[in-house]
Structures are given as C-alpha cells and as structure tokens.
KOLMILUM-819254 format. One record per residue: x, y, z of N, C-alpha, C, O in turn; residue in one letter. Coordinates in steps of 0.05 Angstrom, whole numbers. Layout:
BEGIN
@nx X ny Y nz Z cax X cay Y caz Z cx X cy Y cz Z ox X oy Y oz Z resn A
...
END
This chain:
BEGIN
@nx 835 ny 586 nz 60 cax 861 cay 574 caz 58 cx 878 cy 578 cz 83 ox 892 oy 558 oz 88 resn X
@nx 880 ny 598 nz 102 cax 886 cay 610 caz 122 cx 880 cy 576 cz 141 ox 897 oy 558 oz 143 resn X
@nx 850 ny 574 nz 153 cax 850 cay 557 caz 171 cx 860 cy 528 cz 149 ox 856 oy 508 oz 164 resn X
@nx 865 ny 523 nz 137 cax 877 cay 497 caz 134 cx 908 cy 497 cz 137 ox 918 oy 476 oz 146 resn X
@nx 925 ny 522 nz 130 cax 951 cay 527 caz 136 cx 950 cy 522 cz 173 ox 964 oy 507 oz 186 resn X
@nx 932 ny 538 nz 181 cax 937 cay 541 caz 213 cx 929 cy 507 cz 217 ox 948 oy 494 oz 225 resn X
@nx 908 ny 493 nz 214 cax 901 cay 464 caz 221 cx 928 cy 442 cz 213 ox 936 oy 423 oz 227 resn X
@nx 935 ny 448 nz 195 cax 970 cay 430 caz 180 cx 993 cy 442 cz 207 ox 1010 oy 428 oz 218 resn X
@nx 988 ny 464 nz 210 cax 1007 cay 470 caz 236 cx 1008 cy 455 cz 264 ox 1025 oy 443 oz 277 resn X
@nx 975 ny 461 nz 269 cax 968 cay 444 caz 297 cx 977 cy 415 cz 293 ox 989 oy 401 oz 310 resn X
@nx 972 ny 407 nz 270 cax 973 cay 374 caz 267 cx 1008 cy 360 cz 256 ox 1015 oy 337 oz 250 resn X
@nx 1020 ny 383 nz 258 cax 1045 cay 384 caz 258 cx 1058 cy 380 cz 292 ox 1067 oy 358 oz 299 resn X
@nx 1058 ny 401 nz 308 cax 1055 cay 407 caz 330 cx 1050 cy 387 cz 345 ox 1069 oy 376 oz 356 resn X
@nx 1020 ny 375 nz 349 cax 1018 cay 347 caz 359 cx 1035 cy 331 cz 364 ox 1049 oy 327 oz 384 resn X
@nx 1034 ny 316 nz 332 cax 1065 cay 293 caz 324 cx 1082 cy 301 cz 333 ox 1096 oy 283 oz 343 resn X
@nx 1091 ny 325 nz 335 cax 1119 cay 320 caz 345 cx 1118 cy 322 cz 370 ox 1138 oy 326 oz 384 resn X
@nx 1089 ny 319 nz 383 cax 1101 cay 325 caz 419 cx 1086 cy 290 cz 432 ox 1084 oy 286 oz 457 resn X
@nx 1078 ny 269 nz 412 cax 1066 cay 243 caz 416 cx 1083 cy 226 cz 408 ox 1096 oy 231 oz 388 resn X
@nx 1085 ny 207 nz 420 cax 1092 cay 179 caz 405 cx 1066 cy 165 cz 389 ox 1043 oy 172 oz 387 resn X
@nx 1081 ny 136 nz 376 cax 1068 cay 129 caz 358 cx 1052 cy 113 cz 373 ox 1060 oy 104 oz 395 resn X
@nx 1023 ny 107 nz 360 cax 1020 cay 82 caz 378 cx 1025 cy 59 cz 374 ox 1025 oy 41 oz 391 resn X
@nx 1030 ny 56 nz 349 cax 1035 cay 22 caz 346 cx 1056 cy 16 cz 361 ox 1071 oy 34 oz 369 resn X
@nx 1060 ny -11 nz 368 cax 1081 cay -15 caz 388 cx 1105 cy -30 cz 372 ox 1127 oy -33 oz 382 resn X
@nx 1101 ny -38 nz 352 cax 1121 cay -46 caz 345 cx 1142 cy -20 cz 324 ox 1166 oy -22 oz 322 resn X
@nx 1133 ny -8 nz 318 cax 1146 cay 11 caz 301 cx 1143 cy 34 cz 310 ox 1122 oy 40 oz 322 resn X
@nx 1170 ny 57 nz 304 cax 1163 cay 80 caz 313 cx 1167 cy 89 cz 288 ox 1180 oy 72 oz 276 resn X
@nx 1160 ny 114 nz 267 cax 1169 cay 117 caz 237 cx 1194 cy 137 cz 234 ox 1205 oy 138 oz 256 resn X
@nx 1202 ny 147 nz 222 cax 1227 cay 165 caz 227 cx 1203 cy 195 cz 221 ox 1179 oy 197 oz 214 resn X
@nx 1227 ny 216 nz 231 cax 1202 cay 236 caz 239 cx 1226 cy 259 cz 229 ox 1250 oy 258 oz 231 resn X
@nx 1212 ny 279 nz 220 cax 1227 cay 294 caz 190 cx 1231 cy 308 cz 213 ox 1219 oy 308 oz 234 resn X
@nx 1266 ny 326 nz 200 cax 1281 cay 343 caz 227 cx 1276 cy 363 cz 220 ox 1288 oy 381 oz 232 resn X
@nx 1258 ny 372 nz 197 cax 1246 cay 398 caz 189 cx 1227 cy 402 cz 214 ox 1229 oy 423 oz 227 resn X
@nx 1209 ny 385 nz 222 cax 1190 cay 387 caz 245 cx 1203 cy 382 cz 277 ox 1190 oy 386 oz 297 resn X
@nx 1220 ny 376 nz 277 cax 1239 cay 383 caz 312 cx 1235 cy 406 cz 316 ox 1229 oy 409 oz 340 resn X
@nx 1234 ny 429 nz 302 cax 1229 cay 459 caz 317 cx 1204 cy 458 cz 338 ox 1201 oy 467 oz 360 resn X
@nx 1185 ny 440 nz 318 cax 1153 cay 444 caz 336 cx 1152 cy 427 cz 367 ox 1131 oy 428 oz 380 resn X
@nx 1176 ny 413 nz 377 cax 1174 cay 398 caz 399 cx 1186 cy 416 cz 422 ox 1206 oy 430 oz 423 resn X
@nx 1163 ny 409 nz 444 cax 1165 cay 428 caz 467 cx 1187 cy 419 cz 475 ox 1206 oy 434 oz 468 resn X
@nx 1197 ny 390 nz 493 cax 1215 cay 376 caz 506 cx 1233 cy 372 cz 476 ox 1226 oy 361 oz 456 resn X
@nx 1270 ny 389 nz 484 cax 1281 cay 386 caz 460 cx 1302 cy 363 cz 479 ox 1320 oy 350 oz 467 resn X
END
C-alpha cells in the first residue's frame, strides 16, 4: 500500500509541474495540489 501512496504522490507532483497537452483546453487544477509546484 506504501508504494501506491508514494506512486499517487509522484503523479501528483508531475501535473502540477506540466501543462496539458491538448491545445485547446487547459482543465482547472485543484489548489489542494499547488503545494507540489516547484515554479510558484
């Protein structure tokens, strides 16, 4: 259960440091997850 908590983290982490790729839409992005972005 441990590495799936830690893998939900990394894949948290990511998203918030990528944009989306589709080009026409960006989606709204929960401000619970702003802590995890390097560039604030």
């Amino acid at each position: 259960m441990k590495c799936l908590n830690v893998l939900a983290l990394l894949l948290v982490m990511q998203t918030a440091n990528s944009a989306c790729i589709w080009v026409a839409h960006q989606p709204e992005f929960p401000e619970a997850a702003n802590k995890f972005k390097f560039n604030k």
